[in-house]
N, C-alpha and C positions, 0 to 999 in steps of 0.2 A: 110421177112421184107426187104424194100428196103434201101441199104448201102447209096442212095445219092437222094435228093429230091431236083430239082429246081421251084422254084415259078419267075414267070415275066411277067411284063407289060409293053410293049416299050412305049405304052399310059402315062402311071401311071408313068414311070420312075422307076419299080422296077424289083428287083433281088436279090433273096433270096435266096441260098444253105445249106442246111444242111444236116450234116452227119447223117442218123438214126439207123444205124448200132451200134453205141455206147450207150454199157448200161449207163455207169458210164461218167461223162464230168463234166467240173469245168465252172464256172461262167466266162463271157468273164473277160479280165481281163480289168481292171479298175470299175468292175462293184460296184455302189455302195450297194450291197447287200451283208451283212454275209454269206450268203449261199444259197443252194436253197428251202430252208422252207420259207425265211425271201421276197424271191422275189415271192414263191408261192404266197403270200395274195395280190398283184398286176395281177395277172395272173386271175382274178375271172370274171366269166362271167356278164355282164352288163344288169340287170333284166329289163331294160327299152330304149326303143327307144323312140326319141321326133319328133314332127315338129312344126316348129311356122305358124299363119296364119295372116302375119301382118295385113292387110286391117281388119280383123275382132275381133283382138286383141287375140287369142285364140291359144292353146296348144293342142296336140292331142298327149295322153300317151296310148302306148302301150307295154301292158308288155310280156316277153318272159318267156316261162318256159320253162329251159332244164333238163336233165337229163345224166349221168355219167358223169358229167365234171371232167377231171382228168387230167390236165397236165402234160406232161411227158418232164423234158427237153431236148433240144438236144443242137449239137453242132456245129453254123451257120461257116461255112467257108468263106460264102462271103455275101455280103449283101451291097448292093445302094440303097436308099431310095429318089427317085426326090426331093420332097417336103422337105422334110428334109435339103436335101445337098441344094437346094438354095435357103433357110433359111439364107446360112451361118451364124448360130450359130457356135462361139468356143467352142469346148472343146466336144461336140457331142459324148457320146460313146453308145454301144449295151449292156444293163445292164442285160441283160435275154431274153433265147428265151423258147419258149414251143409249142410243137404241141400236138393236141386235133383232136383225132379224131372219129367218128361215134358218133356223137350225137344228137340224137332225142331229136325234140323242137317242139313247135307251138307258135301260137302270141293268146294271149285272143284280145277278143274284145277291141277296141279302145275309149277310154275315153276323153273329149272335157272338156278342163279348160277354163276360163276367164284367161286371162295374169294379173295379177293385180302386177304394182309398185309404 
């Protein structure tokens, strides 16, 4: 297993470090979650991708199925997020990390709404 994982986009403006070497690791701190069961049900995979098709008012759902989603978490040592930081939002903290990994998915066929509001 590897003790140190760097993720980065000089693009994207990010950079993400985590230790994976560590079984056991505590919630960053200030994180607003009791622990890491309470921040698990935010970690949950997102069963659907959109796109909107304004000129023609219309929605195009595609749903994902994966399989062994299991978050493991770890313990970020560094981490700059572009978009994020010039937001300049105050008070901005890292309330949970989790890495996921080997998971077989495919996309079903894609579904065509009318936008209606």
């Amino acid at each position: 297993m590897l003790a140190k994982l760097t993720i980065q986009s000089k693009k994207s403006g990010i950079e993400i470090t985590v230790d994976t070497a560590q079984q056991e690791t505590s919630l960053p701190t200030g994180s607003p979650f009791a622990d890491w069961k309470e921040a698990r049900r935010f970690a949950g995979p997102l069963p659907f991708t959109f796109t909107y098709n304004a000129p023609r008012k219309e929605v195009l759902i595609i749903e994902g199925v994966r399989e062994n989603w299991t978050p493991r978490p770890v313990h970020v040592t560094k981490h700059a997020i572009g978009f994020i930081k010039n937001m300049q939002l105050p008070g901005i903290i890292l309330a949970n990390a989790f890495m996921i990994e080997n998971i077989p998915y495919y996309w079903k066929k894609g579904k065509i709404d009318k936008w209606m509001h």
